[in-house]
N, C-alpha and C positions, 0 to 999 in steps of 0.2 A: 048716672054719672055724678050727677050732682049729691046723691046719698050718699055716693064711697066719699067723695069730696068732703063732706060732713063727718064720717064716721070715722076718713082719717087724722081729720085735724082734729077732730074729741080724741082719741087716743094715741095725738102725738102731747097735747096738752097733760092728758095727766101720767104719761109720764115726767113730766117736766117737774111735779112737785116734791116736795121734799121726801125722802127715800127715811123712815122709821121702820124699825125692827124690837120683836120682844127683848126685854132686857134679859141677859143670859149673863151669868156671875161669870164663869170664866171668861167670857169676850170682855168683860165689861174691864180687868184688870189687865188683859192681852195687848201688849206695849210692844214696838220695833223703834228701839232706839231713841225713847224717851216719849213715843207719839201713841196714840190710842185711836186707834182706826173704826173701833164699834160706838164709843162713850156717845160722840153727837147720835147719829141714829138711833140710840138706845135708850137716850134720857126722857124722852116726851113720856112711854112707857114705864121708866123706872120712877117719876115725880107722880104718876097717877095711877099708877097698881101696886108701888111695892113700897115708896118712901111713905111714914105718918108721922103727922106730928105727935110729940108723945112716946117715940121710940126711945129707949136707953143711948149712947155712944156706942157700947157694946154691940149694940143690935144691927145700930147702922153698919160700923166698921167689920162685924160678919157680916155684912151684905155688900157694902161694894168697897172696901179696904180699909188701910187707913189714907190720909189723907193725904194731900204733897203740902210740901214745906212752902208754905207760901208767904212771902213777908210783907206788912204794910195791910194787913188785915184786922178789923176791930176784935176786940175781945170777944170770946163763946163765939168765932166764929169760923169754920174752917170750909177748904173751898177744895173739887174735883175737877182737875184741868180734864175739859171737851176738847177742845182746840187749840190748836197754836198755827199760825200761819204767817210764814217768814217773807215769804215774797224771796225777793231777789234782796233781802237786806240781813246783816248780822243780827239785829235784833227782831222780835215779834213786830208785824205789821196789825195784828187783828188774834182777840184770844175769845173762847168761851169758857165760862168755867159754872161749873154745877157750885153753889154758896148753901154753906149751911148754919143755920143760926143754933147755939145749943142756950138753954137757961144756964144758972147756975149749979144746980144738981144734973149738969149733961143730960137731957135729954131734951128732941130736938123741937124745937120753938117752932122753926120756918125754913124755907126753902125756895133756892130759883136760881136763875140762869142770866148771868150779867155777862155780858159782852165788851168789849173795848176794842175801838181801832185808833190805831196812828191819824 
């Protein structure tokens, strides 16, 4: 009794962690209504098997689009909304967004995933 005990709290825990899936180009662009339902579970995958530094613009934006218009961003810098999460409020409560640093000749410098809550 006590092993099922064990073996069910082991496999209640991991499902509990965070849920990643391969990055796949068409999920990763597949929107309902302005939301991206794949982008979080997809990114861990897409920053360590498919994004390099050293890529063109080109190369990125055939790979996961072009950008969304995002304002109040530094220059050579454009960003891949993960998340948005409104709560119960008109405005975003909590966002993630995939950030991509380019050089001056566009191609890509760096990369990562900033977060913001209310």
């Amino acid at each position: 009794m006590k092993r099922l005990m064990i073996i069910l709290s082991l496999c209640f825990l991991s499902a509990c962690g965070d849920k990643q899936v391969e990055f796949e180009q068409s999920k990763w662009n597949e929107s309902i209504d302005g939301f991206y339902q794949f982008r979080e579970v997809m990114v861990k995958d897409l920053m360590e098997n498919h994004l390099e530094k050293g890529m063109t613009y080109r190369q990125l934006t055939d790979l996961i689009g072009k950008p969304e218009n995002l304002a109040n961003l530094k220059i050579n810098t454009i960003g891949y909304t993960l998340m948005e999460d409104y709560g119960w409020d008109i405005d975003p409560v909590e966002t993630k967004t995939l950030m991509v640093e380019l050089t001056n000749d566009s191609l890509v410098q760096d990369f990562k995933i900033e977060q913001w809550k209310k």
